[in-house]
Backbone as numpy.savetxt, mean C-alpha at the origin, in Angstrom:
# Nx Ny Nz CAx CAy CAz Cx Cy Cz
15.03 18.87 -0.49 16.09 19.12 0.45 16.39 20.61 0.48
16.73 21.43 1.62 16.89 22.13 1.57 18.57 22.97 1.73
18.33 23.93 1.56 20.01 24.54 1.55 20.42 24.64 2.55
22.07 24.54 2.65 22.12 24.94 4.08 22.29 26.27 4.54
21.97 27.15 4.08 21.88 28.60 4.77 20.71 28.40 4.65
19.26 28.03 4.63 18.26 28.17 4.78 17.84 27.15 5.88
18.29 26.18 6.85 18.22 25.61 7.75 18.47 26.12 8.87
17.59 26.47 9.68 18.01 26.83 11.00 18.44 25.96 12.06
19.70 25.87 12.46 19.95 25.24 13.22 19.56 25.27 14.55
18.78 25.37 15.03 17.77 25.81 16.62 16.70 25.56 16.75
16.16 24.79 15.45 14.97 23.70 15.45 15.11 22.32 15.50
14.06 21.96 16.26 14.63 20.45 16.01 13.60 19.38 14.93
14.42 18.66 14.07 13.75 17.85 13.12 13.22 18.96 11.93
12.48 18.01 11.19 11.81 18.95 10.38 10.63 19.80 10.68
9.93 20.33 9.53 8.83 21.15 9.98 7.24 20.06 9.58
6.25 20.26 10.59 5.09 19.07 10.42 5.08 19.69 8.42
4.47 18.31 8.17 3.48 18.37 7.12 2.10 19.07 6.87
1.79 20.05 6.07 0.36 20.28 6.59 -0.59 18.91 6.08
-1.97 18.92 6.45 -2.83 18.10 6.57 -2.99 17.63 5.33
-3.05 18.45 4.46 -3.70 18.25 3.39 -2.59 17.17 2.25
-1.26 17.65 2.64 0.27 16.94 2.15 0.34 16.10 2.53
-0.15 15.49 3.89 -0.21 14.44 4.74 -0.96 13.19 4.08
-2.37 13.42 3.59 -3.32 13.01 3.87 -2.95 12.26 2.31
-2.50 12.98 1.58 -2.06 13.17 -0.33 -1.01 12.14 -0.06
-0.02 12.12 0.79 1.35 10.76 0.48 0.54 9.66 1.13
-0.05 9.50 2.49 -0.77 8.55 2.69 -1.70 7.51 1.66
-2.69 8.40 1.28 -2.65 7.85 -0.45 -2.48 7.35 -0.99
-0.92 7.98 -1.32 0.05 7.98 -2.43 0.23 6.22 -2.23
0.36 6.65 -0.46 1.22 4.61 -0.12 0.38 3.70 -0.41
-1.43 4.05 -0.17 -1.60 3.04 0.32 -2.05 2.49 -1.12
-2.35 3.18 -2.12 -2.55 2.66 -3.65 -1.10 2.11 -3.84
0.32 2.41 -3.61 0.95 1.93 -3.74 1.12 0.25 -3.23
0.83 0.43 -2.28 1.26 -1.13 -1.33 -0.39 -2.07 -2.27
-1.02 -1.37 -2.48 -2.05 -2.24 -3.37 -1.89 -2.55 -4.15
-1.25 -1.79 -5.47 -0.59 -2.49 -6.40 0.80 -3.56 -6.28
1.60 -3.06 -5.38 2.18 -4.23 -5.03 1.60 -5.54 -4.46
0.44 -5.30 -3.84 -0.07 -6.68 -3.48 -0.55 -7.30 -4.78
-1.30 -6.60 -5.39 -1.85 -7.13 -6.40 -0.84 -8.08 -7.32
0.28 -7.61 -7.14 1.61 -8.04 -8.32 1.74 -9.69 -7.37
2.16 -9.30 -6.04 2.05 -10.43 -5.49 1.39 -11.56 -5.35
-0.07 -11.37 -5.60 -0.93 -12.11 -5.54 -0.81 -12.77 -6.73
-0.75 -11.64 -7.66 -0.87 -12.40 -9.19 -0.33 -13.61 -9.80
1.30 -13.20 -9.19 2.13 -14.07 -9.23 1.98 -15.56 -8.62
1.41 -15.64 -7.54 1.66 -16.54 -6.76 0.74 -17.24 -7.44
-0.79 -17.10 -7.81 -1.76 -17.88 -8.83 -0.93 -18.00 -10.12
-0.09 -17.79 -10.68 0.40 -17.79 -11.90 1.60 -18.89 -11.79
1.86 -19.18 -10.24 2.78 -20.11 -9.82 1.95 -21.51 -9.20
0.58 -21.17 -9.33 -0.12 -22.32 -8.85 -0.12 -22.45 -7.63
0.30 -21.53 -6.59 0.04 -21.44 -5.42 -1.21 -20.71 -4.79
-1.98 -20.87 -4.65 -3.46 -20.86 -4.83 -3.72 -20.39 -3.09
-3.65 -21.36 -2.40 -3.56 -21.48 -1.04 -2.30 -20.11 -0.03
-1.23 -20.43 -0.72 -0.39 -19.53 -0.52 -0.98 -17.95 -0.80
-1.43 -18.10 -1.85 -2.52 -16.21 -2.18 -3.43 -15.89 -1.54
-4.46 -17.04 -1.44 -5.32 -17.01 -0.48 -5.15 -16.40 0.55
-3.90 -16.84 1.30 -3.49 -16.46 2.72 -3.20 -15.00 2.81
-2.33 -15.09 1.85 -2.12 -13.51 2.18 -2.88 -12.63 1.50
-3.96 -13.00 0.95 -5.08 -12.09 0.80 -5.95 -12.18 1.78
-5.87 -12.94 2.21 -6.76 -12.76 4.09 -5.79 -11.96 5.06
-4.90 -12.26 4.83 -3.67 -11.46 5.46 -3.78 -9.48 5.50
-3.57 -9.28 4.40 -3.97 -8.46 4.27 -5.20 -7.85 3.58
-6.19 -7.60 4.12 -7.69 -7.70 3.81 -7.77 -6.16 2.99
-6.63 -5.26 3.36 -6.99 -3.53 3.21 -6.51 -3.56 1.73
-5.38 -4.71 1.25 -5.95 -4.55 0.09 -6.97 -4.85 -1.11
-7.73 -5.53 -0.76 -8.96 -5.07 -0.88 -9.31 -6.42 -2.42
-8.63 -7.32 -2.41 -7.81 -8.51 -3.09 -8.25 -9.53 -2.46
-9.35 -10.75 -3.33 -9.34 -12.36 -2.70 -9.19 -13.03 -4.24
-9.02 -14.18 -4.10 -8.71 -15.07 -4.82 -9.96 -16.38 -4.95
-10.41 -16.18 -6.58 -11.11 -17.04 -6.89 -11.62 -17.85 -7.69
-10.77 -19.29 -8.03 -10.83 -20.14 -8.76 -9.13 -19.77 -9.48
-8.20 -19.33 -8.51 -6.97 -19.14 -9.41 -7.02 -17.81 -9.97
-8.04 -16.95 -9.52 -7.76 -15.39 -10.15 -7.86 -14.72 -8.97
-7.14 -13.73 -9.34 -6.86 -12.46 -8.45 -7.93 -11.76 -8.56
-9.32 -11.30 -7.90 -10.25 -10.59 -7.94 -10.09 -9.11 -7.26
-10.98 -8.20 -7.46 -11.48 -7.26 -6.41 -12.47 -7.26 -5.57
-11.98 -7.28 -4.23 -13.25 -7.57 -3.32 -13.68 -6.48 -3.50
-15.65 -7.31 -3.18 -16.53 -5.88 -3.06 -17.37 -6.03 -1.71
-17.11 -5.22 -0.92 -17.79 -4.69 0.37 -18.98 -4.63 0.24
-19.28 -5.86 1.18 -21.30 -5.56 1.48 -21.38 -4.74 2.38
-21.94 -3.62 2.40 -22.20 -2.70 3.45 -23.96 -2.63 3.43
């Protein structure tokens, strides 16, 4: 945050991100929202909801998470 004598009031919003800061929190999220899936998933096999994980590991495919035989795996990309 910045001070307020160092804010110019005659701009509007903030100032862009450069690319490289950009590219670094993007990142930041999307390992984030993966480990949260992962927590999610975990749980839900640990609750015997099997079908329910399933889904939302098809659901969300980017994290990169299927379910098999009751475990939380890492998918691996056939390319």
């Amino acid at each position: 945050m910045e001070k307020i004598g160092v804010i110019d009031v005659w701009t509007k919003g903030r100032s862009p991100l450069p690319d490289a800061k950009r590219e670094k929190l993007e990142s930041q999220n999307a390992l984030k929202q993966k480990e949260e899936g992962y927590e999610q998933l975990r749980e839900l096999c640990h609750l015997g909801e099997y079908d329910l994980a399933t889904q939302l590991a098809n659901r969300f495919p980017h994290w990169g998470y299927r379910i098999s035989d009751g475990i939380v795996v890492e998918q691996i990309e056939d390319s």
